[in-house]
Backbone as CSV, one residue per row, in Angstrom:
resi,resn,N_x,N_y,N_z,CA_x,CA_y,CA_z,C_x,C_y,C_z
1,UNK,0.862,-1.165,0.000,0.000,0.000,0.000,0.912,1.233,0.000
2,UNK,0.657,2.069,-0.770,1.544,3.457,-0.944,0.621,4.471,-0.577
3,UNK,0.889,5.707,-0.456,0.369,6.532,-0.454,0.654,7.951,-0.905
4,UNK,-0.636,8.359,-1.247,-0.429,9.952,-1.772,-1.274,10.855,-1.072
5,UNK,-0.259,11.953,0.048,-1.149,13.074,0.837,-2.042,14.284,-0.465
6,UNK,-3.008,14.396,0.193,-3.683,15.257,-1.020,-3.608,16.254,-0.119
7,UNK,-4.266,17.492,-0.825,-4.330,18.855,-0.043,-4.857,18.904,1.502
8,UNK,-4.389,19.825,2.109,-4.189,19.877,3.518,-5.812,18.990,3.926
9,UNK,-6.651,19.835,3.004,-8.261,19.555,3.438,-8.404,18.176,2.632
10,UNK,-8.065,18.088,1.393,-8.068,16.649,0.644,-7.909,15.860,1.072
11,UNK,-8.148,14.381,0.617,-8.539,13.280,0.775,-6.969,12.541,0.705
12,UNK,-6.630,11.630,1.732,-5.548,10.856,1.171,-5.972,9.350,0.729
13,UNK,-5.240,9.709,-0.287,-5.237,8.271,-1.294,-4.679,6.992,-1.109
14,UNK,-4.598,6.378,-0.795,-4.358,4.908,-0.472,-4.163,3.748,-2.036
15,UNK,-3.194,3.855,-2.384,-2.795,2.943,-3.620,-2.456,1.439,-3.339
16,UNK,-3.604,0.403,-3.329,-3.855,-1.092,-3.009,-2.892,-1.436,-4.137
17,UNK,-2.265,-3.024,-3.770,-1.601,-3.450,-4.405,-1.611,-5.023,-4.328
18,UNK,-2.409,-5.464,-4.836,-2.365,-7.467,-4.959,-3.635,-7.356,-4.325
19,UNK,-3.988,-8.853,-4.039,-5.640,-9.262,-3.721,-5.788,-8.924,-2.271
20,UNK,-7.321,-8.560,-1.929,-7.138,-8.460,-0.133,-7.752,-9.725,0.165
21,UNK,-7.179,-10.999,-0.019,-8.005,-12.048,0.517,-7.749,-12.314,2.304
22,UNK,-7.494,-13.392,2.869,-7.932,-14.299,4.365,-6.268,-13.912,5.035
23,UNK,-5.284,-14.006,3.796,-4.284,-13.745,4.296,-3.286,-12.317,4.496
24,UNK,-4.243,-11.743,3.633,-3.935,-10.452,4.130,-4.845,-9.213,4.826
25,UNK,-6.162,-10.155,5.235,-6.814,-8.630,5.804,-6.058,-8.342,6.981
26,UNK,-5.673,-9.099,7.872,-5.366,-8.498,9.066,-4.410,-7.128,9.055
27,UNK,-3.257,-7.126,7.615,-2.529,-6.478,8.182,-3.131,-4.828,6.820
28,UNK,-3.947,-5.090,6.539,-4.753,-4.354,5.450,-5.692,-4.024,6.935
29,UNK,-6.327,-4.261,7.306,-7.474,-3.722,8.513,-6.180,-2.727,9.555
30,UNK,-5.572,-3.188,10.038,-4.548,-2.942,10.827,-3.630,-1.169,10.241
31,UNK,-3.652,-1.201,9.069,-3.017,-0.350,8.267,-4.104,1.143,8.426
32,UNK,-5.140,0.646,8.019,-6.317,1.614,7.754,-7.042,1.928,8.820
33,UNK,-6.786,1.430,9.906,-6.690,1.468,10.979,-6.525,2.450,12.140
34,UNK,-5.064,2.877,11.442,-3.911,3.184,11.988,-4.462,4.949,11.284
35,UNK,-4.594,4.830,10.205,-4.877,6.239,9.626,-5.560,7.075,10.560
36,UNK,-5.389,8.419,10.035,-6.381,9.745,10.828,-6.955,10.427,10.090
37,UNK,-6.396,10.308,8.601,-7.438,11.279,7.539,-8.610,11.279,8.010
38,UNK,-9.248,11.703,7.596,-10.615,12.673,8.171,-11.823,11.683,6.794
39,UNK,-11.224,12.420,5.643,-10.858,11.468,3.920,-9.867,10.378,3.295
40,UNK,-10.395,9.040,3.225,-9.603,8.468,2.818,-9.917,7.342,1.421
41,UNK,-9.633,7.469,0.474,-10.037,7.049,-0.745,-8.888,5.875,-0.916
42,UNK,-9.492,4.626,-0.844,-8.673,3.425,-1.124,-8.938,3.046,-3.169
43,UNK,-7.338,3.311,-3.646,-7.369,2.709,-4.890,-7.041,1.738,-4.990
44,UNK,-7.913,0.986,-6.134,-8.253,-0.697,-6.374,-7.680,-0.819,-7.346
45,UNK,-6.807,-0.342,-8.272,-6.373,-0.319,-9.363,-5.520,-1.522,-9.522
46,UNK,-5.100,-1.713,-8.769,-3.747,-2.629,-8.755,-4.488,-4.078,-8.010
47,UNK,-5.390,-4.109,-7.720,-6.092,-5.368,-6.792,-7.106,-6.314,-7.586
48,UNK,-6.472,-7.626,-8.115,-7.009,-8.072,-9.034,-8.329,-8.882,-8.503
49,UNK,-8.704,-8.994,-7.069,-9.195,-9.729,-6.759,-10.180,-9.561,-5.363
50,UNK,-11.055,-9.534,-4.993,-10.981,-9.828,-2.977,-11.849,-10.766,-2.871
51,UNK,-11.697,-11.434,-1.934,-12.685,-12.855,-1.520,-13.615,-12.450,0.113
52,UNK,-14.140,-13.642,0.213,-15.258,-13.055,1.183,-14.677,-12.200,2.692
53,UNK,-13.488,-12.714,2.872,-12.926,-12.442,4.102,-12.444,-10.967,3.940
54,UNK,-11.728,-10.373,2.547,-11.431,-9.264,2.333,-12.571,-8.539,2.615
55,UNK,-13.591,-8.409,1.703,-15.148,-8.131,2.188,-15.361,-7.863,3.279
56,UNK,-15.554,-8.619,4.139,-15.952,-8.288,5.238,-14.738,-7.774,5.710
57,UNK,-13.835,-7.474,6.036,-12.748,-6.391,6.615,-12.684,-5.099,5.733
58,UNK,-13.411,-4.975,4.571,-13.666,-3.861,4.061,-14.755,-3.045,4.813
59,UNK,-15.443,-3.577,4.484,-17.074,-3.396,5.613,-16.693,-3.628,6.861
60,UNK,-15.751,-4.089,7.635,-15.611,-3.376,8.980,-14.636,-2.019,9.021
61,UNK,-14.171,-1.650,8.199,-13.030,-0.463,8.098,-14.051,0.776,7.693
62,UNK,-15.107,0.628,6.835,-16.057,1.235,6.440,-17.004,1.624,7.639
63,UNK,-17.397,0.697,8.690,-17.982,1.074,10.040,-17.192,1.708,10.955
64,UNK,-15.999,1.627,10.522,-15.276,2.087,11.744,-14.879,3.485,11.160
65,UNK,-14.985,3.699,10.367,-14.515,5.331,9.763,-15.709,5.831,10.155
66,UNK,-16.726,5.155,10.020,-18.743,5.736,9.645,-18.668,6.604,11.315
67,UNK,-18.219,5.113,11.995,-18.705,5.748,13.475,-17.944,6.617,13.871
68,UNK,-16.588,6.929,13.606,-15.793,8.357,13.925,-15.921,9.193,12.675
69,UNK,-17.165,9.404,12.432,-17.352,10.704,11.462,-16.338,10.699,10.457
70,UNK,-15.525,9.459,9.825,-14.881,9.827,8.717,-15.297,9.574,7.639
71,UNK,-14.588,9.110,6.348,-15.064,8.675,5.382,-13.964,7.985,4.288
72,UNK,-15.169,7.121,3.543,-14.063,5.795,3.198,-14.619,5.963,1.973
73,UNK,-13.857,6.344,0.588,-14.369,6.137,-1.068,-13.683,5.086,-1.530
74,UNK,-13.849,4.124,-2.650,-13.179,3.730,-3.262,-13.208,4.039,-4.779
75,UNK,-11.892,3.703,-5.303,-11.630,3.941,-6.585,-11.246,2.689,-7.808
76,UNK,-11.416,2.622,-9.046,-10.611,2.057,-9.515,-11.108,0.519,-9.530
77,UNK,-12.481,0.430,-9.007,-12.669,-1.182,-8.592,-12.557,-1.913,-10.426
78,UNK,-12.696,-3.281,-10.588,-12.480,-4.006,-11.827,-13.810,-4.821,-11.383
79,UNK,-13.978,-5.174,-12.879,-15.277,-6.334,-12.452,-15.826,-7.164,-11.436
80,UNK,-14.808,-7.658,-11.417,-14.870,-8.511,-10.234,-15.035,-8.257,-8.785
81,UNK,-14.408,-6.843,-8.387,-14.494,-6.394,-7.193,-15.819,-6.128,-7.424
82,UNK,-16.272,-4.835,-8.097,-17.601,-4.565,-8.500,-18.459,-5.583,-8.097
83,UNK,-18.673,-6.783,-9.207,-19.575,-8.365,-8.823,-19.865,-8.650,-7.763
84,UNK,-18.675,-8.303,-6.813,-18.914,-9.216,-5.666,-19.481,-8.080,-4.826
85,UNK,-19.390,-6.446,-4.825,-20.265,-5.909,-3.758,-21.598,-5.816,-4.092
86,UNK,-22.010,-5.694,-5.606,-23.116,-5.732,-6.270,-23.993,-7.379,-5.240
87,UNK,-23.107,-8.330,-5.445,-23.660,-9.741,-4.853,-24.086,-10.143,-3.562
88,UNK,-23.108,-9.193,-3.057,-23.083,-9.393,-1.276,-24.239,-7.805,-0.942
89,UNK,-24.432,-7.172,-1.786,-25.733,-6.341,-1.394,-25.272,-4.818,-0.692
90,UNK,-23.873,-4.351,-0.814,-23.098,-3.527,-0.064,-22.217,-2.903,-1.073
91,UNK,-23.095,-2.484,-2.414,-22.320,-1.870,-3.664,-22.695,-0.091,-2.961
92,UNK,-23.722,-0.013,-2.382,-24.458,1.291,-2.075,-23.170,1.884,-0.738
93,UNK,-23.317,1.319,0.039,-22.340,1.476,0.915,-21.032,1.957,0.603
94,UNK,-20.504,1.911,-0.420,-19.269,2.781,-0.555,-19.318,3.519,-1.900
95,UNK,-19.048,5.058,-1.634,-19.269,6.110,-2.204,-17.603,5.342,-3.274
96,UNK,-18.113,5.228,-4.506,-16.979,4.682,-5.926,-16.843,5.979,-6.783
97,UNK,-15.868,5.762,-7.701,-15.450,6.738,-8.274,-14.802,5.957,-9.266
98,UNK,-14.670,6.444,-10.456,-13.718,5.872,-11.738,-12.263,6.187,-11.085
99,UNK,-11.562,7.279,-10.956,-10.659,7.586,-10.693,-10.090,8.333,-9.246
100,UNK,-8.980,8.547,-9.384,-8.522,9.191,-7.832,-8.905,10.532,-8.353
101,UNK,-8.620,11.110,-9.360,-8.777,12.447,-10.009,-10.410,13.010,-9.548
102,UNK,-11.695,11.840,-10.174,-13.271,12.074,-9.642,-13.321,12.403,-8.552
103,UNK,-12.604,11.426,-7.658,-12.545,11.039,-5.783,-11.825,12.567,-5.323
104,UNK,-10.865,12.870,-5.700,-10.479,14.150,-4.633,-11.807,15.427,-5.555
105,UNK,-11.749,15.379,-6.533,-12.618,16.290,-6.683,-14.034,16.436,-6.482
106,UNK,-14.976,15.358,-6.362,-15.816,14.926,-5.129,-15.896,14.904,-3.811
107,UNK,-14.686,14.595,-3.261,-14.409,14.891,-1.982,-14.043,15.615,-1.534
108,UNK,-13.254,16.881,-2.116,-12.334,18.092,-1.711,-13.171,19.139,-0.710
């Protein structure tokens, strides 16, 4: 995971990298976690994949921003990510964006 600080008030960007499956949520929950942005826009660009366990540690990172008044966008999702929130009923739940470019300028 890399990152890019956006403007003081902007959103920081979060650049995902490989699948978030069983073996890596912990340290993917743990990471995002750890953040204080206020705004934080996770890009999917690079994430070919997530399985049910990623999922649900998405949707708990998503409650846990909700309940300290922050906020969680994502970007960049691919079919498949798409499919599976469309499936699991929790596509509404996170504010998406084509790009990081849409996302800070939506969010700014």
């Amino acid at each position: 995971m890399t990152r890019t600080e956006g403007a003081p008030a902007g959103p920081l960007i979060l650049h995902l990298n490989g699948p978030i499956v069983m073996a890596t949520t912990a340290d993917f929950q743990n990471s995002l976690r750890g953040e204080t942005s206020q705004i934080v826009v996770l890009d999917f660009t690079s994430v070919p994949f997530v399985d049910s366990a990623g999922l649900g540690a998405l949707i708990s990172i998503f409650l846990h921003y909700k309940t300290g008044g922050r906020k969680l966008a994502l970007v960049g999702l691919n079919e498949k990510c798409r499919a599976l929130l469309k499936m699991s009923n929790v596509e509404n739940l996170f504010p998406t964006f084509a790009s990081v470019d849409a996302a800070r300028t939506a969010l700014a």
